[in-house]
Each structure stands twice: as structure tokens, then as C-alpha cells.
N, C-alpha and C positions, 0 to 999 in steps of 0.2 A: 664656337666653330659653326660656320655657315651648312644646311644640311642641303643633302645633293639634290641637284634637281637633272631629271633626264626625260628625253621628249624619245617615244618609239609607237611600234604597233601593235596591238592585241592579235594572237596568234593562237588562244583558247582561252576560253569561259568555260569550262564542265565544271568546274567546280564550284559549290556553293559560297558565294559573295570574296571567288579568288576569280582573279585573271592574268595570265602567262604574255609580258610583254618582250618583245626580241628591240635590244637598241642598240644598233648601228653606230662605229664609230671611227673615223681616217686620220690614221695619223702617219708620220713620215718612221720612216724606218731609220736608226740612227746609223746606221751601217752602210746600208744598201742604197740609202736616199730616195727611194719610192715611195708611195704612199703605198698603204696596206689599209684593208677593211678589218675590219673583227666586229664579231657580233655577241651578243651576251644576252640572255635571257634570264628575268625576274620576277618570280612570284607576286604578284600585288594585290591590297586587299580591295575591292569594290563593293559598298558596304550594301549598295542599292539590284548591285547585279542587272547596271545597266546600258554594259560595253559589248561588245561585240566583234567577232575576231575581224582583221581590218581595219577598225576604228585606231583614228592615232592617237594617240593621249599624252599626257602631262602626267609624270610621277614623281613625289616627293619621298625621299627618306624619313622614315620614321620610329618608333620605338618597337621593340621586335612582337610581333602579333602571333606569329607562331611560330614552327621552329625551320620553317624555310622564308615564311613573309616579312620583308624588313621596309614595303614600301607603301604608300598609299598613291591613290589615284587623286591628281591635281584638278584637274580639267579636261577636258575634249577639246581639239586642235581640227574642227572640220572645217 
């Protein structure tokens, strides 16, 4: 099974090599037929602690790091 990949933006760094990504996503409402936003926010590990809130990044799924971090940090998308 292919693991996920989601592009968003760094929205906190306090914590030690964690950063808090919020990503964005439109889908159509199956009902109402509009499009609707939701947004989601995930713990990600940053091993280098070298992101910064704003920056948009690339995150990938991965094997569970601690008992809220399931993702790591792909790349930077500047």
C-alpha cells in the first residue's frame, strides 16, 4: 500500500525536532454539491529542526515516532 503524501504549512515549531502542519483540502459535498474546505492538522517529526511556521512543506507517512507523530518531513516547497 502506497503511503500518503500531503503538501501544507508549518503553523508551529516549539517543540523539540516536532513541527504542527495544517493541510488544506476541497472537496465537493455529496449532498449539497458545493465544495467545502476542511482543514487538518499533524504532528510531524523534523529531525534537523529546520522549518519554520509559514514554510510549506512536503510530508510523508510513516512508522509511528511517538504517540501523536505518524509523519515525517518530505521536502520544502519554496
Amino acid at each position: 500500500m502506497p503511503k500518503k503524501v500531503l503538501e501544507g504549512i508549518v503553523v508551529s515549531n516549539k517543540g523539540d525536532k516536532s513541527i504542527t502542519v495544517v493541510v488544506e483540502r476541497k472537496f465537493q459535498h455529496p449532498v449539497l454539491q458545493k465544495v467545502v474546505k476542511t482543514k487538518k492538522k499533524y504532528h510531524v517529526h523534523d529531525e534537523n529542526n529546520s522549518y519554520n511556521a509559514g514554510d510549506r512543506v512536503s510530508i510523508i507517512e510513516s512508522k509511528p515516532i511517538s504517540k501523536t507523530k505518524r509523519f515525517k518531513v518530505v521536502e520544502d516547497k519554496r
